[in-house]
GUNUVO-199107 format. One record per residue (C-alpha): residue in three letters; chain; x, y, z. Coordinates in pm, whole numbers, always signed. Example, Ala and Ser with C-alpha at 12.3 -4.5 7.8 and 13.67 -1.06 7.14 Angstrom:
REM residues 2
code|unit|x|y|z
ALA|A|+1230|-450|+780
SER|A|+1367|-106|+714
//
This chain:
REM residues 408
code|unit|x|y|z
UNK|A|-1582|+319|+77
UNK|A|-1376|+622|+236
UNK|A|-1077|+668|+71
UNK|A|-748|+680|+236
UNK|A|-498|+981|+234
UNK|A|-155|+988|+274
UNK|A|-80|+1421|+446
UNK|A|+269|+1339|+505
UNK|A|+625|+1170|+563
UNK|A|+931|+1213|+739
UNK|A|+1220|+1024|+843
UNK|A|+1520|+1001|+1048
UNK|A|+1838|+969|+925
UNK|A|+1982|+615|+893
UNK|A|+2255|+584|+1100
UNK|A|+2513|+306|+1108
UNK|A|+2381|+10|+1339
UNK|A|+2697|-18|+1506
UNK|A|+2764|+94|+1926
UNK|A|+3022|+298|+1884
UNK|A|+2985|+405|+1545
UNK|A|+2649|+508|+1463
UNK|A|+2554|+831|+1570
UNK|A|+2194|+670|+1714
UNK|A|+2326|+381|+1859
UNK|A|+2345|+509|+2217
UNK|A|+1972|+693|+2199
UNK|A|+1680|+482|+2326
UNK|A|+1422|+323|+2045
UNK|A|+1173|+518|+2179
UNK|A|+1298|+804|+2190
UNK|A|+1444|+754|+1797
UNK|A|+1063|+705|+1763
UNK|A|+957|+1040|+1948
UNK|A|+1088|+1242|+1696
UNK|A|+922|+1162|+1398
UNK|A|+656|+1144|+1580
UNK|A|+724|+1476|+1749
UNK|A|+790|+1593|+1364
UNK|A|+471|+1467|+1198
UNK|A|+252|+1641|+1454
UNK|A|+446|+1975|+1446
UNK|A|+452|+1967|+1071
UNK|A|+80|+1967|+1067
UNK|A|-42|+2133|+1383
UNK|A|-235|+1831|+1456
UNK|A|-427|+1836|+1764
UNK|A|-301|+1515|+1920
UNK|A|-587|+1413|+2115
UNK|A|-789|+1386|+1796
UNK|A|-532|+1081|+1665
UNK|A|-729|+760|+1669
UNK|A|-497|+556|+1668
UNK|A|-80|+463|+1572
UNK|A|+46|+145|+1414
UNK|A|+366|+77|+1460
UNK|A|+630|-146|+1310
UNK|A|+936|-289|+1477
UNK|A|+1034|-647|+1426
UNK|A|+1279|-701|+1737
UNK|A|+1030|-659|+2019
UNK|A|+1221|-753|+2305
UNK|A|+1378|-547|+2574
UNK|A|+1453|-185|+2462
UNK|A|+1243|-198|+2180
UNK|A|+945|-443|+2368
UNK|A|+651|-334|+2550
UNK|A|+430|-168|+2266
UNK|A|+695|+100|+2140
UNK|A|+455|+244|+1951
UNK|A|+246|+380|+2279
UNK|A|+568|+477|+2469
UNK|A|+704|+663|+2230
UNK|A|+376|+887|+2169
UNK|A|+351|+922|+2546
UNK|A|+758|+1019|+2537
UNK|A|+687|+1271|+2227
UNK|A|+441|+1441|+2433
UNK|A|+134|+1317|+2262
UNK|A|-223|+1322|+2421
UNK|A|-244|+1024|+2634
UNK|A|-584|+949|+2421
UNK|A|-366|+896|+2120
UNK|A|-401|+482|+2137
UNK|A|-135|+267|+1985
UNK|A|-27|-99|+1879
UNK|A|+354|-208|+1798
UNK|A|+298|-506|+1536
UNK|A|+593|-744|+1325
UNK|A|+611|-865|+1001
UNK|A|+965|-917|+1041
UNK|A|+1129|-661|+722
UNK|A|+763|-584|+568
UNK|A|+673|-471|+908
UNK|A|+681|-80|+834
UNK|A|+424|-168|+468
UNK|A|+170|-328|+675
UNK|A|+181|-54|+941
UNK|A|+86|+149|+666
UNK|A|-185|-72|+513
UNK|A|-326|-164|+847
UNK|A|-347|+216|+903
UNK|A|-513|+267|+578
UNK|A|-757|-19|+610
UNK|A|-903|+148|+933
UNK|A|-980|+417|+771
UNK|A|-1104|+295|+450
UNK|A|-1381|+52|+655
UNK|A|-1473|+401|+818
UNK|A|-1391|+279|+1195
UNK|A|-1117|+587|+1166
UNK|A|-1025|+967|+1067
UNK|A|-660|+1021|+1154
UNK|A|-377|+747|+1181
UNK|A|-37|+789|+1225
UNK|A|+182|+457|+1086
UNK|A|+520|+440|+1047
UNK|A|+813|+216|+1241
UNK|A|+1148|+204|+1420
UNK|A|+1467|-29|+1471
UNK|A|+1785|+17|+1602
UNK|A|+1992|-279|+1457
UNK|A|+2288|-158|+1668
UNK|A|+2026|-282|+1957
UNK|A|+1835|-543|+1768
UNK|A|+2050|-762|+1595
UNK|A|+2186|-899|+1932
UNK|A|+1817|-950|+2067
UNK|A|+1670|-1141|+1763
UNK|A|+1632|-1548|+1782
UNK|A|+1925|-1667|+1560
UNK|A|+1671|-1879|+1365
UNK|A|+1375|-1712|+1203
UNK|A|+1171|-2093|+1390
UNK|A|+1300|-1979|+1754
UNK|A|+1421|-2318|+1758
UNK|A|+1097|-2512|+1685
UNK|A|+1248|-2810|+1530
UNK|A|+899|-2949|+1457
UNK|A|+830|-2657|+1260
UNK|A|+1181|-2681|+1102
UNK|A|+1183|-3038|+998
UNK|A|+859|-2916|+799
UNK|A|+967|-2609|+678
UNK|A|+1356|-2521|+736
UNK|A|+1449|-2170|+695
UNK|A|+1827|-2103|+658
UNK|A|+1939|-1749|+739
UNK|A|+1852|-1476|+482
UNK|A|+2184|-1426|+298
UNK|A|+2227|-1824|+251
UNK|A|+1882|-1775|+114
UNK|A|+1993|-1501|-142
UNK|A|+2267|-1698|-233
UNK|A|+2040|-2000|-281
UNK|A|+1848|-1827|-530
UNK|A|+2077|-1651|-682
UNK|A|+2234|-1957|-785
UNK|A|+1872|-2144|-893
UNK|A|+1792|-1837|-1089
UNK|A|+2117|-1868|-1299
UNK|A|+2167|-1418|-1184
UNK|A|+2570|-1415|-1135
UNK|A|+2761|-1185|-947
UNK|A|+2894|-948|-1201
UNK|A|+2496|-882|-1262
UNK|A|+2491|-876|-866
UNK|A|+2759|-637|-837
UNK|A|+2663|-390|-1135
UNK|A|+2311|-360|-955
UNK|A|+2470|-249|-627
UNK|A|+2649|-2|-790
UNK|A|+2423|+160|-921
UNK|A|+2196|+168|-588
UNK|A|+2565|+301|-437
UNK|A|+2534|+580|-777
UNK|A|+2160|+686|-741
UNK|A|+2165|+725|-343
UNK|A|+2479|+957|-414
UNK|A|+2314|+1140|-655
UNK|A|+1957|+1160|-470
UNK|A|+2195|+1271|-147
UNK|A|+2335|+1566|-349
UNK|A|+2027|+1694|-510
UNK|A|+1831|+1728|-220
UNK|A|+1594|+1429|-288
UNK|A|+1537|+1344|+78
UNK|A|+1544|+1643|+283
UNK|A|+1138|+1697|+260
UNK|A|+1146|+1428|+463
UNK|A|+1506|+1424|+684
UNK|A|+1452|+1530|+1053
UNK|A|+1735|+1579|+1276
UNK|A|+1749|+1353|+1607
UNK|A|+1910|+1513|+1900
UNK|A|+2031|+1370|+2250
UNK|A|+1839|+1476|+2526
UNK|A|+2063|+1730|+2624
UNK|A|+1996|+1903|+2294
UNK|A|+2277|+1846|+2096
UNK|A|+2229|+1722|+1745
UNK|A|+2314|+1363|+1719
UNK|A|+2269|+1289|+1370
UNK|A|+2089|+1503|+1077
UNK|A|+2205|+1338|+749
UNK|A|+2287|+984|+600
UNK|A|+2552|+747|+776
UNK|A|+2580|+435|+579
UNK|A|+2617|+536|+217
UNK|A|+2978|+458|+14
UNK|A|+2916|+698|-265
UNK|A|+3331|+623|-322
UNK|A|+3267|+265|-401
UNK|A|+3341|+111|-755
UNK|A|+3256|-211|-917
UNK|A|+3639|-284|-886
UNK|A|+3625|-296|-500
UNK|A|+3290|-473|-524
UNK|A|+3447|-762|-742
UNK|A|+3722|-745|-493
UNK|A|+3501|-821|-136
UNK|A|+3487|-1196|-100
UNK|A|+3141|-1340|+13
UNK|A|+2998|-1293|+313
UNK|A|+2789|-1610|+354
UNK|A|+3021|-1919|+235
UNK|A|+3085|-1988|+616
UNK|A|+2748|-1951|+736
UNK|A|+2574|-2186|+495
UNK|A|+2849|-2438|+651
UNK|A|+2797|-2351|+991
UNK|A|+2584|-2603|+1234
UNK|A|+2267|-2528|+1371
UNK|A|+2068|-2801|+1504
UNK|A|+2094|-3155|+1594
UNK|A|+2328|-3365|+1405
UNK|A|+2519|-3068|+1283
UNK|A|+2304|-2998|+1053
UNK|A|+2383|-2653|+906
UNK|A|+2194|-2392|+702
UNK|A|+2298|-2510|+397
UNK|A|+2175|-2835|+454
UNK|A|+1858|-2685|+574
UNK|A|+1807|-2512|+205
UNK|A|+1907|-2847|+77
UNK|A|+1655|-3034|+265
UNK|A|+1385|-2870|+6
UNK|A|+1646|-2871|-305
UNK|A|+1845|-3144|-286
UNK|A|+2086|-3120|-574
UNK|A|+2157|-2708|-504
UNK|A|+2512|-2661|-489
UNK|A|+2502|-2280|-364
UNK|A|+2724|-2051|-541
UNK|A|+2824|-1788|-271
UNK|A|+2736|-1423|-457
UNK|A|+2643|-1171|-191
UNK|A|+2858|-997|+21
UNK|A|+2889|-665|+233
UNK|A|+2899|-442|-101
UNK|A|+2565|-654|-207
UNK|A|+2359|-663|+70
UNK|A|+2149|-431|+264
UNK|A|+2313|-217|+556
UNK|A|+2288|-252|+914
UNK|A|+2154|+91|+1059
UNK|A|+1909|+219|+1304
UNK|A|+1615|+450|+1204
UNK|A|+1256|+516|+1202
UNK|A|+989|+684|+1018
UNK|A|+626|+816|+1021
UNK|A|+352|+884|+771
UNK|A|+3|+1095|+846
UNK|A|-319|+917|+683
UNK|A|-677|+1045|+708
UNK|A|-989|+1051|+560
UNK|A|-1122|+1298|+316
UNK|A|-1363|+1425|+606
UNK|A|-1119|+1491|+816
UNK|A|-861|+1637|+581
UNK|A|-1079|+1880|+459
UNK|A|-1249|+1981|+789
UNK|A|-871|+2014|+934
UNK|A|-726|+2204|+659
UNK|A|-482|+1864|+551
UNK|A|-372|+1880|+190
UNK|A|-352|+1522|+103
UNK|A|-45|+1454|-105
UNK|A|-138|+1059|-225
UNK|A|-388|+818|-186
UNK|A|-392|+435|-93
UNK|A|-455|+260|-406
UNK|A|-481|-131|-315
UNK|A|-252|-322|-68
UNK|A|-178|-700|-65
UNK|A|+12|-966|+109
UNK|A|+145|-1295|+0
UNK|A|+356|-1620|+122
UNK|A|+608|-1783|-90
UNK|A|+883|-2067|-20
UNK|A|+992|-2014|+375
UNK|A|+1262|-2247|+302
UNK|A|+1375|-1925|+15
UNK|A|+1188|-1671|+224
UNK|A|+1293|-1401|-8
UNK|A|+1081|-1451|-320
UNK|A|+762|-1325|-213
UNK|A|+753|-994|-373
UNK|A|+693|-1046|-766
UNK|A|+374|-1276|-659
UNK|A|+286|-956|-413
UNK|A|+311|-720|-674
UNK|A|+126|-947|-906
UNK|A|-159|-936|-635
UNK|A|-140|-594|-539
UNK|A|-180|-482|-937
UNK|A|-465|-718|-1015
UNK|A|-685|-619|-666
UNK|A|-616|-281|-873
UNK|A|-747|-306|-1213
UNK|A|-389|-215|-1309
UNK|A|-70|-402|-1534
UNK|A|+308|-300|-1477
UNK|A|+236|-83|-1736
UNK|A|+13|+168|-1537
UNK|A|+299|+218|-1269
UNK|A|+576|+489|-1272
UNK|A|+775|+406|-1019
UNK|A|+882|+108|-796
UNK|A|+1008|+73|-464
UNK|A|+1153|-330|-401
UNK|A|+1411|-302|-96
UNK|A|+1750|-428|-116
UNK|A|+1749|-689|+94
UNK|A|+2008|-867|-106
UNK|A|+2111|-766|-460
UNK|A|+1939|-1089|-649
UNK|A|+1616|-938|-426
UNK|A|+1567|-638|-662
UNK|A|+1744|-825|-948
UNK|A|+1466|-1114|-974
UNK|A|+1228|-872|-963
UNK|A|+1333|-661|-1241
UNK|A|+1377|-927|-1453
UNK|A|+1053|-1139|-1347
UNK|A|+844|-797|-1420
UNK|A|+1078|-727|-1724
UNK|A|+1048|-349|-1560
UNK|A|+1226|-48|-1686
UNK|A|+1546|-13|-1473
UNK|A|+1485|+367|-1469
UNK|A|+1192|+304|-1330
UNK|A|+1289|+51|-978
UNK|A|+1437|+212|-645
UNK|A|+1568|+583|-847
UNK|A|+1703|+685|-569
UNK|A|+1938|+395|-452
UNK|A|+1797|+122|-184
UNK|A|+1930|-52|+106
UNK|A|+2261|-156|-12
UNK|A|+2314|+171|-30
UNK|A|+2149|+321|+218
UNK|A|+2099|+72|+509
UNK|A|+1799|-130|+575
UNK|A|+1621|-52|+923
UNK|A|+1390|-361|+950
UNK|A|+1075|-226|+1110
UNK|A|+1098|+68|+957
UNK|A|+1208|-3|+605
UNK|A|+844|-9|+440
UNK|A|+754|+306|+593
UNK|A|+1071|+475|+463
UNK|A|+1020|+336|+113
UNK|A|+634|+467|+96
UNK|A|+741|+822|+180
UNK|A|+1047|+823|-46
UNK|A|+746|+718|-319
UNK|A|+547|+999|-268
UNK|A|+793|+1228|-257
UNK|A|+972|+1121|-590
UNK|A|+652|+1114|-793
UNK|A|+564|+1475|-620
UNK|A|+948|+1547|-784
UNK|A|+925|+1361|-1109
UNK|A|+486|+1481|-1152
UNK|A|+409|+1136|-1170
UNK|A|+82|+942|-1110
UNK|A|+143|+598|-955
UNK|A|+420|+388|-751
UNK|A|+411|+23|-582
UNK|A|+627|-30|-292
UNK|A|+660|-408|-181
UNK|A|+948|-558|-13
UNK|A|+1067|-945|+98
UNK|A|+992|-1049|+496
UNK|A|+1140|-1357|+683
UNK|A|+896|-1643|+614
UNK|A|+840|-1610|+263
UNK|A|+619|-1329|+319
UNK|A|+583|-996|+123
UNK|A|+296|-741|+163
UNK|A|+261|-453|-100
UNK|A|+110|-155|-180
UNK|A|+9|+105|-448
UNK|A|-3|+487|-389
UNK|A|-134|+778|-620
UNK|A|-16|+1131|-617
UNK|A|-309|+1361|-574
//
């Protein structure tokens, strides 16, 4: 079987997913989009006619970002009009499988050169989205009811017996290594600058991080989800509490999370370069990693954030490998018990899990998260001369796809 390469990352910079205060909130998707796309073909003088194919992740396809963003934007970034493309959701793990699905083409052999990657503007999105991961099928609800994702984090937090001092000392520390990574330089092989169309530079570095923040103003936030696990949602007020408590009865939630412990709201995209060894070597592409094994799992929708310690389990065993044979990992910050659970459920090295801060810290794009975290991967084992990293991450529905990469 061909092996899969991984030529490249890059990235936009997150910016805050707020009109009016993000610095990308006014710019079209697509064009957000264009420019790493734009960026990965100028980086490596591809020939854009020759790309087989671009898989996309955004998770709010309607209106701005609808209509196969993934083709528009290579049509708006100048690309060959023969350079196909599909737009796909997996709600937060959409930018992972964008990736695998990229890599799986080529591995069967059915393609040379794929460009994956994914974009979302939450200062756009998070106004478009259903307010109920079910759309409002009650049928499906009454089988499995979903609550909203920070009632959820709550919800385990409490079942899992993880407090918030633990909570708060985690986000700190994502707060502490994104500052550090920021200062040192640790992104900027993959940072590109977004400009307006008129050419001005609209954003070129990091908006969301709080490098000033301190576990005293953590403790002091109150929690952000109290009034939304009371709120009604359905028929016969039934709120999203009740909706947890429908499959745990006895759960009284202890509210935990709040801004200062949950991911960010920013818009963003990214783009990675994947070919086969043919092609790479008949092109002159210097492959920096490889695609090791990818996975996806389902876990509790009624939870939906737990999937990621069974996807890792999956991911390590299609493999051949144990915990033990990874350097790094990548698990986004959804929610601080996210990454906490799955420290603790792996018993993994803290050194060794998101080095360079996560999504409380640094904001959490949905579509374009995974893609993000698998470029950040590369480039810190590049950095640290590492071997392997696994990248996995928590989607709506109790879903979680993984994957593991190898510096070559």
């Amino acid at each position: 079987m061909p092996e899969a390469y991984i030529i490249d990352a890059c990235r936009t910079p997150r910016g805050i997913g707020r009109v009016g205060k993000g610095s990308l909130a006014e710019i079209h998707p697509q064009q957000v989009a264009a420019a790493v796309l734009r960026a990965i073909a100028d980086r490596n003088d591809l020939n854009t006619a020759e790309i087989d194919d671009i898989v996309w992740g955004t998770s709010s396809q309607t209106g701005k970002q609808g209509g196969d963003l993934a083709r528009m934007a290579a049509l708006d970034a100048g690309f060959d009009v023969k350079a196909s493309a599909m737009t796909l959701d997996r709600f937060c793990g959409s930018g992972i499988t964008a990736v695998n699905i990229a890599a799986a083409q080529i591995m069967s052999g059915m393609e040379d050169l794929v460009v994956a990657g994914g974009t979302e503007m939450m200062s756009y999105s998070a106004a478009q989205a259903p307010p109920m991961p079910d759309a409002g099928n009650l049928r499906l609800r009454a089988r499995h009811p979903q609550a909203m994702p920070g009632v959820c984090a709550d919800a385990i937090a409490t079942l899992e017996g993880i407090d918030r001092e633990a909570l708060d000392a985690f986000s700190l520390a994502s707060q502490q290594r994104a500052d550090h990574a920021i200062r040192n330089g640790h992104f900027d092989r993959a940072l590109i600058p977004v400009h307006h169309e008129d050419g001005t530079l609209a954003l070129d570095r990091e908006e969301y991080p709080r490098p000033q923040t301190t576990l005293e103003g953590l403790s002091a936030l109150k929690p952000s989800f109290a009034a939304l696990a009371d709120m009604p949602v359905g028929p016969g007020d039934v709120t999203f509490g009740d909706l947890v408590r429908q499959k745990y009865p006895d759960l009284k939630i202890e509210h935990v999370h709040h801004a200062g412990s949950s991911s960010g709201v920013v818009d963003g995209a990214a783009a990675l370069l994947l070919a086969s060894p043919a092609y790479a070597a008949s092109h002159g592409l210097k492959p920096r990693a490889r695609i090791v094994a990818t996975a996806n799992t389902g876990d509790c929708p009624t939870l939906m954030l737990n999937a990621p310690v069974p996807a890792a389990r999956k991911v390590l065993q299609k493999a051949g490998l144990t915990v033990a044979d990874i350097d790094l990992f990548e698990i986004n910050e959804a929610f601080a018990v996210v990454a906490e659970k799955f420290i603790r459920d792996l018993d993994l090295d803290r050194d060794r899990v998101n080095v360079n801060g996560g999504a409380i810290a640094l904001g959490h794009p949905i579509g374009a998260t995974g893609s993000i975290l698998i470029g950040m991967m590369v480039d810190e084992l590049e950095r640290r001369d590492l071997k392997r990293g696994l990248v996995t991450m928590c989607a709506a529905g109790g879903m979680a796809p993984a994957v593991i990469i190898e510096r070559l």
